[in-house]
C-alpha positions, 0 to 999 in steps of 0.5 A: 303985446308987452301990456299984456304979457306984463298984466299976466305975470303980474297977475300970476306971481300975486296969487300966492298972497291970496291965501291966510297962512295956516296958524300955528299948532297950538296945545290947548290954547289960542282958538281952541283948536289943537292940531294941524290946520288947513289953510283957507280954502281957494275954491270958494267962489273962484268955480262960480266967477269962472263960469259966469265969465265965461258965459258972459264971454260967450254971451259976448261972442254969441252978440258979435258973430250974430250982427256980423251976419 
């Protein structure tokens, strides 16, 4: 139960460090841009692994309960 306590938090306190921080506002220069910049988005693929894990975990499921019967 320890482990898996640890795994967690380990996990969630590195979340952070996944995102690029947004550049600098630049006034004509740098990559061509002036403005506030939005920094990269987090739902990219996130949406699509989560729910192809959790059909792969029902898949799982679905497999177990059938050969308990």
């Amino acid at each position: 139960m320890k482990k898996i306590i640890l795994t967690v938090l380990i996990a969630f306190s590195s979340i952070g460090l996944f995102a690029q921080p947004v550049p600098p506002p630049t006034t004509g220069g740098g990559h061509g841009l002036s403005g506030d910049q939005n920094g990269a988005p987090l739902d990219g693929g996130l949406s699509i692994l989560l729910l192809l894990s959790a059909a792969y975990g029902g898949k799982k499921a679905y497999r177990m309960r059938k050969s308990e019967e």
